[in-house]
Structures are given as C-alpha cells and as structure tokens.
C-alpha positions as CSV (number, residue, x, y, z in Angstrom):
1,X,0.0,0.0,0.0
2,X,0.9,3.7,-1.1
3,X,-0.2,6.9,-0.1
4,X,0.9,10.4,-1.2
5,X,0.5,13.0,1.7
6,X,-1.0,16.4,0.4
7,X,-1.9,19.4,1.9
8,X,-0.9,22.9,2.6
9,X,2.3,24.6,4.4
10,X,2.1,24.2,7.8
11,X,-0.7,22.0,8.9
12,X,1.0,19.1,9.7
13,X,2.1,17.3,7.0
14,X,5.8,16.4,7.8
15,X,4.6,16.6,11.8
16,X,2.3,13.2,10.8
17,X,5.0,12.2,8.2
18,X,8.1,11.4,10.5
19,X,5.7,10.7,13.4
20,X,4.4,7.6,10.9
21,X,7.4,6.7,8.9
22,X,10.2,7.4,11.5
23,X,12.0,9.2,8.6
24,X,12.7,12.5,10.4
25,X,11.8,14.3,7.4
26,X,13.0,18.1,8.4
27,X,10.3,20.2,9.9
28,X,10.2,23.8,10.5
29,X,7.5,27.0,10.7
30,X,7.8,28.4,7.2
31,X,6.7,27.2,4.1
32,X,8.2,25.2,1.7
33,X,10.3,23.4,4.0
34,X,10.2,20.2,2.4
35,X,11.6,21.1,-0.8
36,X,12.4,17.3,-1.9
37,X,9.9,14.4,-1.8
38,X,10.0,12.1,1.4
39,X,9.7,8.7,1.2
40,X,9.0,6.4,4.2
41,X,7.8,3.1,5.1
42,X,5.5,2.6,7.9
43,X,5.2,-0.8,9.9
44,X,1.5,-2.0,10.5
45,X,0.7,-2.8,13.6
46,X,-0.5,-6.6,14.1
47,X,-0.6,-7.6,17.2
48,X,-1.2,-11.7,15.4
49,X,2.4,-11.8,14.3
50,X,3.3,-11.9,18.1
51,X,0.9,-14.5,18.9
52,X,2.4,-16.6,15.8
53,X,6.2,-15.9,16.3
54,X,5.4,-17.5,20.1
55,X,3.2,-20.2,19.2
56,X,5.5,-21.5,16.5
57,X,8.8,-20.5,17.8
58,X,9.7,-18.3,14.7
59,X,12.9,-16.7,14.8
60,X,11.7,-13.4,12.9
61,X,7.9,-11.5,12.5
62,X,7.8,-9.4,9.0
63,X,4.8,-7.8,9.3
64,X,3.4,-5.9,6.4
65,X,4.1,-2.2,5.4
66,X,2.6,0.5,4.1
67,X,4.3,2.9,2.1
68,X,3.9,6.9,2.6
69,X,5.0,9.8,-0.3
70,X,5.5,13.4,1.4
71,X,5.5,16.0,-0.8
72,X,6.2,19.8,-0.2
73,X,2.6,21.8,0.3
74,X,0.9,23.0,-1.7
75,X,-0.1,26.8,-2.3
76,X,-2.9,28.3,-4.4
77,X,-1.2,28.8,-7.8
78,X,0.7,25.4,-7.5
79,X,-0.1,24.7,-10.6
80,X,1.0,27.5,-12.8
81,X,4.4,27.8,-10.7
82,X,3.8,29.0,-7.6
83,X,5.6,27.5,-4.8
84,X,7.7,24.3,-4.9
85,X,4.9,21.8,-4.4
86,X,4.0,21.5,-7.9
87,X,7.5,20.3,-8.8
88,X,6.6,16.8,-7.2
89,X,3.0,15.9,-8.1
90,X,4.7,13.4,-9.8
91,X,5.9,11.6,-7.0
92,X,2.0,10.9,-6.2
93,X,0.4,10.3,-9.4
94,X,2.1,6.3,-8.7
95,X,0.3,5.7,-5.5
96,X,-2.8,4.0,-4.7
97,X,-4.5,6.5,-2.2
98,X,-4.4,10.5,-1.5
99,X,-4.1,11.3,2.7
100,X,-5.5,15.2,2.5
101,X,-4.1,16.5,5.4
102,X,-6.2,19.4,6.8
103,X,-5.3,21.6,9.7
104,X,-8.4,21.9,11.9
105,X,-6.3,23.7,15.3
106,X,-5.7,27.1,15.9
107,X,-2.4,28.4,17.5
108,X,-0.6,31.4,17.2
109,X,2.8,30.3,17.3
110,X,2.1,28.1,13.9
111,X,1.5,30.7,10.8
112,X,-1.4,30.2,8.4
113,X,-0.2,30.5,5.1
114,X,-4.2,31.8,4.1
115,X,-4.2,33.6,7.5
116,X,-6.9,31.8,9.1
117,X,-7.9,28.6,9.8
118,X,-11.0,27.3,7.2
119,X,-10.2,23.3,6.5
120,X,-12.7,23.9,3.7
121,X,-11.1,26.4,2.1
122,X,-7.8,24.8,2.1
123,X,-9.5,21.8,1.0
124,X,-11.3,23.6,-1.9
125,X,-7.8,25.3,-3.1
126,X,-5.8,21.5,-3.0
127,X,-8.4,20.1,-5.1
128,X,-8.3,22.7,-7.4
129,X,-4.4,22.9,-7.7
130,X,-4.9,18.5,-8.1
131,X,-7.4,18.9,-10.8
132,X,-5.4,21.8,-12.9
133,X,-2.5,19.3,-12.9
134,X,-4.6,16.2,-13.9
135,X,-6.1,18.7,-16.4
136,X,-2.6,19.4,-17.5
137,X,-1.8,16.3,-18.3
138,X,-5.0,14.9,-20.0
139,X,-4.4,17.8,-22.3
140,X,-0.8,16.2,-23.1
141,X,-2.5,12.4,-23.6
142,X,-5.3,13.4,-25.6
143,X,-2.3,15.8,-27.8
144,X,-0.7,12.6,-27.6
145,X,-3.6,10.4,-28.9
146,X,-4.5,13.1,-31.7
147,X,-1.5,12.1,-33.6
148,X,-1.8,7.8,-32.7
149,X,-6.0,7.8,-33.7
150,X,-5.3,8.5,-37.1
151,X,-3.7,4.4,-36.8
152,X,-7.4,3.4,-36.5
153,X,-6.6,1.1,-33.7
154,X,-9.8,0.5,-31.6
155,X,-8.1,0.6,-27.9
156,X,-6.3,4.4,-29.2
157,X,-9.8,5.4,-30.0
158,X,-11.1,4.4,-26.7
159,X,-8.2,6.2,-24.7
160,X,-9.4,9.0,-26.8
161,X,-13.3,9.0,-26.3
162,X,-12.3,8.7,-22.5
163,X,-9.7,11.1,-22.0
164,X,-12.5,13.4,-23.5
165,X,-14.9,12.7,-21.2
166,X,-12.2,13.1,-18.2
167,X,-11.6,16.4,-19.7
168,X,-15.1,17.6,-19.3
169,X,-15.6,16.4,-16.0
170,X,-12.2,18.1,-15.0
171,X,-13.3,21.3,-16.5
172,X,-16.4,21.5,-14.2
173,X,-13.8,21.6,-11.2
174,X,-14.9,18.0,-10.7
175,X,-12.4,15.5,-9.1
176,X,-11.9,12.6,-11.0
177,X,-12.9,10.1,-8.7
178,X,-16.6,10.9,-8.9
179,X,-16.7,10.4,-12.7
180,X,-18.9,7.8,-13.4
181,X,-17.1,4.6,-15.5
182,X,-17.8,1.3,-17.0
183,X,-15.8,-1.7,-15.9
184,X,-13.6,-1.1,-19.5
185,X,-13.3,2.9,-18.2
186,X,-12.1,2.0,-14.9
187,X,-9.4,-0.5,-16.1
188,X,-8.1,2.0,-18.9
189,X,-8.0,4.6,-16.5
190,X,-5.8,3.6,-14.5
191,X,-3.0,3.8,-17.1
192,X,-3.5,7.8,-17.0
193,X,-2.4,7.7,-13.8
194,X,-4.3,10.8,-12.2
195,X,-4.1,12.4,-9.4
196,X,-7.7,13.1,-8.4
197,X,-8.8,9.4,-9.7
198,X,-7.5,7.8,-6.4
199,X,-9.8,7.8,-3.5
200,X,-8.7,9.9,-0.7
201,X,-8.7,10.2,3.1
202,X,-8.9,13.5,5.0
203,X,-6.8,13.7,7.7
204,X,-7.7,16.2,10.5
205,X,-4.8,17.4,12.6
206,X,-6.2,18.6,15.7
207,X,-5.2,20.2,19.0
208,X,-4.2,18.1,21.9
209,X,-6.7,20.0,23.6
210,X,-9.3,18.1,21.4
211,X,-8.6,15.1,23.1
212,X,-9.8,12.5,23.9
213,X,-12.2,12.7,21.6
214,X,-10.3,14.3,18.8
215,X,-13.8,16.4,17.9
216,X,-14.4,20.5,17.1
217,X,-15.9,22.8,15.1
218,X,-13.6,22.5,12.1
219,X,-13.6,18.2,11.9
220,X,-17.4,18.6,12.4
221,X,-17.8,20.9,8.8
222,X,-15.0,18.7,7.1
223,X,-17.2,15.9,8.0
224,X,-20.4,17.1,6.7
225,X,-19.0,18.4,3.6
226,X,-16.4,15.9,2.4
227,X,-19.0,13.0,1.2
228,X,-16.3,11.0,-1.2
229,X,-13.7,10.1,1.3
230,X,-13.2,9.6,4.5
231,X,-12.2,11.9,7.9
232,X,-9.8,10.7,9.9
233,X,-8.8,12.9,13.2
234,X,-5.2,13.2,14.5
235,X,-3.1,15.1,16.9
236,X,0.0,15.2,14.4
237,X,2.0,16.8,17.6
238,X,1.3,13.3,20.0
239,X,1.8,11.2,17.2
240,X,5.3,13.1,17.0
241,X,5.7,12.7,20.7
242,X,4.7,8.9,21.1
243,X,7.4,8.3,18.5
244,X,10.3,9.3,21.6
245,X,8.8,6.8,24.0
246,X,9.3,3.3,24.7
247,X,6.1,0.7,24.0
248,X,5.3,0.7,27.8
249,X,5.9,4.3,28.0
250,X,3.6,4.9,24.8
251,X,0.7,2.8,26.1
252,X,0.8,4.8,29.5
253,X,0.9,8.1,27.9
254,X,-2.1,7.2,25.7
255,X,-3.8,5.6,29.0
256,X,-3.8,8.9,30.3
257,X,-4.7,10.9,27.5
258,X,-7.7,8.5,27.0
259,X,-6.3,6.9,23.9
260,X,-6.9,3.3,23.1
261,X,-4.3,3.6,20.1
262,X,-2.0,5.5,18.2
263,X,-3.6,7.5,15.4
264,X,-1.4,5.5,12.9
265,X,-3.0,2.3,13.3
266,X,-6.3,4.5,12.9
267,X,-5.2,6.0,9.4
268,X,-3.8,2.3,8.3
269,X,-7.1,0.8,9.0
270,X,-9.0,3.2,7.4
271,X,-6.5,3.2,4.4
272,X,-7.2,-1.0,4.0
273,X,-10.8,-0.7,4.2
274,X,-10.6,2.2,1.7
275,X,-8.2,0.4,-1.2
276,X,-10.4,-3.4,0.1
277,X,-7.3,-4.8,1.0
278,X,-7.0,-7.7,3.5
279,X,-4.2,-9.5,5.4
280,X,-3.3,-13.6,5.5
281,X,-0.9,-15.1,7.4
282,X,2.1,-17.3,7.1
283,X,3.6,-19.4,10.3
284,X,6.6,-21.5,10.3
285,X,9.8,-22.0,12.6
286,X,11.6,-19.5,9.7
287,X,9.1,-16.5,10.3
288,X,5.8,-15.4,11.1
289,X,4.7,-13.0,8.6
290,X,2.0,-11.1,7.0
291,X,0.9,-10.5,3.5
292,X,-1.5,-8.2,2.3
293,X,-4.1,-8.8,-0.7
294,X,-6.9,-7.2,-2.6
295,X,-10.5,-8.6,-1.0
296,X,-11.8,-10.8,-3.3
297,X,-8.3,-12.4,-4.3
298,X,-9.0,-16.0,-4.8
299,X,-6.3,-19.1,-3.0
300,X,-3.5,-18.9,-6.2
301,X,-3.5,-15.1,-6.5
302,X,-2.9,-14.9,-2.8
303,X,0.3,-17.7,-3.3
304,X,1.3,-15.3,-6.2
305,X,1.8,-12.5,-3.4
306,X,4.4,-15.1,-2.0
307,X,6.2,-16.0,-5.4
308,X,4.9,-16.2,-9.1
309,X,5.9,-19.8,-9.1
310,X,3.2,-20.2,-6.2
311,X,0.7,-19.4,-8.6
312,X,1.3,-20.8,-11.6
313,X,2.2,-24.7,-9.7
314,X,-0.7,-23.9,-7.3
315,X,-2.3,-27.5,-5.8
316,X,-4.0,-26.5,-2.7
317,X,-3.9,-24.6,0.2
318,X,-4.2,-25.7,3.9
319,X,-6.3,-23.0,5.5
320,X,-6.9,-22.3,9.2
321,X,-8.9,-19.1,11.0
322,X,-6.4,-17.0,12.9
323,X,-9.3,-16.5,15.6
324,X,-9.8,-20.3,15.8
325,X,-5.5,-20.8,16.2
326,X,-5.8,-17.7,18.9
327,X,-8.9,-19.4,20.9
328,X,-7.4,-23.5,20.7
329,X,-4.1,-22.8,21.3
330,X,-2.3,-24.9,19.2
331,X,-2.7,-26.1,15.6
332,X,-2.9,-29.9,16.5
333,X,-6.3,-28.6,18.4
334,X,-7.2,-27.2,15.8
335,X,-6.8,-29.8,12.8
336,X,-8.9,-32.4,15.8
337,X,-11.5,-30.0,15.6
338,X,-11.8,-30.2,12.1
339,X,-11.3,-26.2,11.3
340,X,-8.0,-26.9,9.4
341,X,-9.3,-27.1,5.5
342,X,-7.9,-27.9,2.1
343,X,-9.2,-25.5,-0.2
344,X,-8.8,-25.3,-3.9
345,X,-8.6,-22.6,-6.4
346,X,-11.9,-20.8,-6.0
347,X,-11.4,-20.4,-2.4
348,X,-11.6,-16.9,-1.5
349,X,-8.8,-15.9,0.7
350,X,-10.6,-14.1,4.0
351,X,-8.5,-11.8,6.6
352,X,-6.7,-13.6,8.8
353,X,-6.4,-17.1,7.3
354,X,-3.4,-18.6,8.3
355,X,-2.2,-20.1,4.9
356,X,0.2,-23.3,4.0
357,X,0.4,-23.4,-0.2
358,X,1.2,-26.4,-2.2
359,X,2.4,-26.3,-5.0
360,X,4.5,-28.2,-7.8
361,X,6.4,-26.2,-10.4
C-alpha cells in the first residue's frame, strides 16, 4: 500500500509524516520546508504476528508495510508555478491512495499560510491545484492520442473517447474520482495515472486539547462536507511525541490521554478498508509473517503475493482461522477440531487465514 500525503504549508504534513514513517523528514515553521519528496515506510501494527512468532517459535515476525509519499505543500497557484509543491505531483500520481491533510487547530505560534484557519477552504484550493495538474496532463494524452488515432486502432480510440470525457468532467472543477465509469473505463483509466482518480482520506490534525475525543468545530464541517472520502482525526503533535517513547511508555501516555491507540494504526485501517485490502498469514519456525491482498483475491492469487511460481504450480492450500489458532491454542487442536481445511482454487482468501500453499512447479 501507497499513499501520497497532500496538503498545505504548515498544517502538519511532515509533523504526521516522521511521526508515521520514523523518517525525520526536516520540519520547520515556514513554508516550503520540504523542498524534496520524502519517502518512508510505515510498519503496521499486528498484534497476530506476536501470537504466531510464540506459538511457532519463529525466529523473525515481518509484518506488512505500508508505504507513505510526502510531498512539499501545496499553495494556491501550485499549478501554474507557484511554490515548490507543484514540482513533485509526480511523486503521487504512482500511489494507490491521496491522505488530504487538513489543519483543523488554531495556534498562534504556527502561521497560516491563508491567514486563518477554514479546513474547507484549504481543502477547496488542494483540489483545485490536483485537478489543474490532472487537467494538464489529459491535455498532453489526448495531444498525444490526436497524432496515434489516425492508426485506426480500436483501444487508441477508446483512450481518446475517455480522455475526452475526463476532460469535461475536469473542467467542471470535478475531481476525477466521482466520474462515473464502466468496468472497461475504470481498467483503462488507470493507465493515466491521475491524481484526483485515487480515493482519498482527510486527515484532521487537531489540537491536543481536542482530546480525547479528537472532535471540534472545524472536523465537524469537514465531516459534513467531504461525502467522497473519508475523515480521519489526529493530533499530528502526539503522534510526534509517542514516537520518543518506549512501548510501555507509549501505552501509559495514551492511558492517560484516553487513547486506546495511536492515530497510525487509525489511518492504516482506514487506508485498507478504503483500497479493500485484506491480510493472510504465514507461520513456520523460519518466520511469522503477513501478506496483504486485494479482497476478493482467490487461494493462487494470494500464493502469487508469496512467489509467481506459487501461482502458476498452485495444488491447494491448507487454510486455518487466525481466531480459531488464537482461541485452541495450538494447531494440533485445531486440525482435531476439524477447522484446518484444504481449499482449492476458487477459495476466496478471508482476513486472517493462516495459509500453507502447495504447489508443484
């Protein structure tokens, strides 16, 4: 999983960056600090790996990562030159989801770059600086695709009928990700590689006065308002600060904020259930380890994760329930009971099956 951060100067961006990627990307209260594009990797949290790397004696846990773009923000303008943003949109146009960061806190210390806060604003003037690039570079395809139709090929045709229909749609100010397509629109799409095609989350950086609940009057209009993604709250700042502390010390700091969790495992969540990806285990006295899939991937796709040669000499695979392994204890228990199946290659792969692939190549 990929995610290109987005937002403007100085509402948190690098803050949430380094406190999720542990990449210390440089922070500082003036715009267009981050004047290269950060790239950090961000471990997520499982606490199944620990239960499997006991259980089964494993010498290693790899758990599964998600992969975080930081770009430098964004101004109004961005798009014709303004700031240094615009210099790396292209660092995000390869990523599966956008995180909008949006700064819903006051504080006078921290400089607006608009001079007030108004998430919706700022979230208005992103979208419009996304949309001017995608509409940059649809202009470039279909300039592109001008000179190729004249082949008569029927798939050149196609790219052209719906690069001018994205065109439109970006000319009403419209986002590309609420343009309605067929299944053939949304395949071909994809090779455009837009900006404002991938879904997005909004991420709220609040005030650590906000907590517990992480609520106020600016998450409560970005809520309302923001229908096509979703709103995720965080204090960037105690995400920042959890990163200095030990695990013990973390969970007793969050105790007494009245925090169940970081805010990372929050936005990683919310980031699976938003792309329908899923996780399956592996177990062994090697490693205990973690893949992630696409929901819906069937037994052989989910062995291709592992290796192509997984796939293609797929057999069966010997399936077991995490929750089952968690509440019997042991995997002998668990085979008695008769809840450790051989599937075949419709089985649908479900989060948290604990999988063993044969295979013959």
């Amino acid at each position: 999983m990929k995610l290109g951060i987005v937002g403007l100067p100085n509402v948190g961006k690098s803050t949430l960056f380094n406190a999720i990627t542990k990449a210390c990307a440089e922070v500082a209260n003036y715009p267009f600090c981050t004047i290269k594009p950060n790239v950090g990797v961000a471990i997520v949290p499982d606490k199944r790996l620990d239960f499997l790397k006991k259980l089964y004696n494993a010498k290693k846990t790899v758990p599964a990562i998600v992969e975080f773009v930081d770009i430098a923000g964004l101004v109004k303008g961005a798009s014709k030159g303004e700031g240094l943003g615009n210099q790396f949109l292209t660092h995000i146009r390869e990523t599966a989801a956008i995180v909008h960061v949006v700064r819903c806190f006051e504080s006078k210390d921290i400089t607006h770059v608009m001079g007030g806060v108004d998430p919706l604003r700022d979230i208005e003037i992103i979208d419009m600086e996304l949309i001017l690039s995608d509409m940059e570079s649809i202009l470039k395809r279909l300039e592109r695709l001008e000179k190729d139709v004249r082949l008569n090929d029927k798939k050149i045709l196609a790219q052209k009928e719906l690069a001018i229909k994205v065109k439109a749609h970006l000319n009403d100010a419209k986002p590309v990700r609420t343009l309605e397509l067929n299944d053939d629109e949304k395949t071909m799409i994809k090779d455009f590689f837009l900006i404002t095609s991938k879904p997005v989350l909004y991420v709220c950086n609040v005030s650590e006065n906000d907590l517990p609940s992480m609520e106020n009057k600016y998450t409560a209009v970005v809520k309302s308002k923001t229908k096509e993604g979703q709103v995720i709250p965080i204090c960037a700042k105690i995400e920042a600060e959890l990163l200095e502390l030990s695990e013990n010390d973390q969970e007793a700091f969050l105790k007494d904020l009245g925090l169940r969790e970081p805010g990372l495992n929050r936005l990683i969540r919310a980031g699976y259930d938003l792309l329908g990806l899923a996780t399956f285990l592996t177990a062994g006295e090697a490693e205990a380890r973690a893949w992630t899939i696409k929901k819906g991937f069937l037994a052989p796709q989910a062995a291709g994760v592992i290796h192509s040669d997984f796939e293609r000499g797929f057999i069966r695979a010997e399936v077991m329930s995490f929750d089952d392994l968690f509440r019997l204890g042991s995997e002998k228990i668990v085979k008695d009971a008769g809840l450790l199946r051989s599937e075949g290659k419709e089985y649908l792969v479900k989060d948290g099956d604990i999988i063993e692939f044969r295979f013959n190549v």
